[in-house]
N, C-alpha and C positions, 0 to 999 in steps of 0.2 A: 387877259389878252387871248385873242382865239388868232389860230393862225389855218390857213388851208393849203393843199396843196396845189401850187400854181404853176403853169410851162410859160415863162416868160416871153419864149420866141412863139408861140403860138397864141399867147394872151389868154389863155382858157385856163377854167379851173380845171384840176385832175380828176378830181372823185368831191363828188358833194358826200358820198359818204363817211369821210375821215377828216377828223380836221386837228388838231394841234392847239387846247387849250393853255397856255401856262398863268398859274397861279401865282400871285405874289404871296407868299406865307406872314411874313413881317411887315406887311399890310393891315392883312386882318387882324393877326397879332395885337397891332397897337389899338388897333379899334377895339380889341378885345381891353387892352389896359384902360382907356382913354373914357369908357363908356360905361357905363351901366349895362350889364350883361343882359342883364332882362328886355331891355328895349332892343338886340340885338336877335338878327334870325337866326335859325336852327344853323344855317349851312355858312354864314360869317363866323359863327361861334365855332364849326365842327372844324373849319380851317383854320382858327387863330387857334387851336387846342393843340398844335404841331407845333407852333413855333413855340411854345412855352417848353419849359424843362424841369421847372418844381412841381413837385406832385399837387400841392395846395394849392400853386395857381388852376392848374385846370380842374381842378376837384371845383373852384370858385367857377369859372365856368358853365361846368356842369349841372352844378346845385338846383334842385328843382325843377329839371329835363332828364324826365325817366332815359328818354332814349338817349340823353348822352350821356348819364351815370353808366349806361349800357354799354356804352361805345369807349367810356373808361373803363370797364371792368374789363373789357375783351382788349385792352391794350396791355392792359396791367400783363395778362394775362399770358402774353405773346409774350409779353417782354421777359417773363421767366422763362420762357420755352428755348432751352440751348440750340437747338436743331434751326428752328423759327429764324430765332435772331443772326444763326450763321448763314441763312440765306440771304441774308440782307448784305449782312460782313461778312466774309470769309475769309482775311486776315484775322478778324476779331475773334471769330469762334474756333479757330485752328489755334490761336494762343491758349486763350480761355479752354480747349480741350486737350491742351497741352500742360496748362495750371492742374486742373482738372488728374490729369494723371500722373503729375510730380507727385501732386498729394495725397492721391492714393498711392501711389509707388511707397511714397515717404510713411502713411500711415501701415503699409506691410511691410517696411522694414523695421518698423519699432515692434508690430504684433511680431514678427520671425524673430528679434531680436529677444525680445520679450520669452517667446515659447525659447529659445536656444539657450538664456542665461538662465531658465526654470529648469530645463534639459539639465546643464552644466552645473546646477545648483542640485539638483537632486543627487545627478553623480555623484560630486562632488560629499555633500552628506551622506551618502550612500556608502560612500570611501571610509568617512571620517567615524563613519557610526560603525563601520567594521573594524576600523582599528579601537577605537574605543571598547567596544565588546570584546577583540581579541584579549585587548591588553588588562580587562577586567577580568576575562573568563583566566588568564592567567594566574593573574591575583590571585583569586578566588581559588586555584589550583593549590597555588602557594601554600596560601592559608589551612586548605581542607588536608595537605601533608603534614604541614607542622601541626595541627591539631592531635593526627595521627601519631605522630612522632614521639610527641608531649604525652599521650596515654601511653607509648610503650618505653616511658621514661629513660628516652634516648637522651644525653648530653646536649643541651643547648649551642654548644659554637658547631655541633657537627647539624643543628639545624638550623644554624644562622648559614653555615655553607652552603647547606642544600639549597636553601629555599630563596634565599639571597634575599630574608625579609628582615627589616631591623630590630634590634634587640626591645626597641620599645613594645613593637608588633607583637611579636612571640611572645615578651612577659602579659600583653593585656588576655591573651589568647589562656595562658596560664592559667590567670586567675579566673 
């Protein structure tokens, strides 16, 4: 339907320049279902390709018209474009840019988490492995006394006191 602009009370049109086309979408649509696509023109077919919504239907369409494979690639193509699509929606792209940064938020809090329990784990082993070494280097202290002890054929309970190593210890250290 074409519409013009009109002054009523003057009976005249406004501007032959402009005029107010409206499209039925769900028109061509069904001519697009109803028919054989091939016997259909370029610009019935380019306006029933809006009303569909499966990517296969208007891919069926297209088939075979370079220029609408064309005019789908360049839709496809928009339709990935977050910026593109928020000019159309801007409810939609204000969520979607808001999903968008939950999930990065959420995937930097598992990398910080991630790097803080490696932090805290290294400490941690870091802690554990100095106490380990003290309490080996001690040992080992133990041992290289009562060794000592043993070649200056000191009494063994005065080096079971010292050393506060058990009698098994000291006899294998003996022999």
């Amino acid at each position: 339907m074409r519409y013009k602009l009109y002054d009523k009370s003057a009976k005249e049109e406004l501007t032959d320049i402009m005029e107010i086309i409206r499209i039925d979408i769900p028109y061509y649509t069904k001519m697009c279902y109803n028919k054989d696509t091939k016997e259909l023109d370029s610009l019935t077919r380019f306006i029933g390709m809006f009303g569909l919504e499966e990517k296969e239907e208007i891919k069926g369409i297209c088939n075979g018209d370079e220029d609408m494979e064309n005019i789908y690639k360049k839709v496809e193509e928009y339709n990935s474009d977050l910026d593109l699509m928020g000019a159309y929606d801007w409810e939609w792209h204000q969520k979607e840019l808001k999903r968008l940064e939950i999930r990065d938020a959420k995937k930097e809090a598992i990398k910080e988490g991630l790097k803080e329990g490696r932090e805290e784990g290294l400490k941690e082993g870091l802690k554990e492995g100095r106490e380990e070494g003290r309490v080996e280097g001690l040992k080992e202290g133990k041992i290289e006394i009562a060794k000592n002890l043993l070649k200056k054929n000191i009494d063994i309970n005065v080096i079971l006191e010292v050393t506060n190593l058990s009698i098994e210890e000291i006899n294998k250290l003996a022999n």
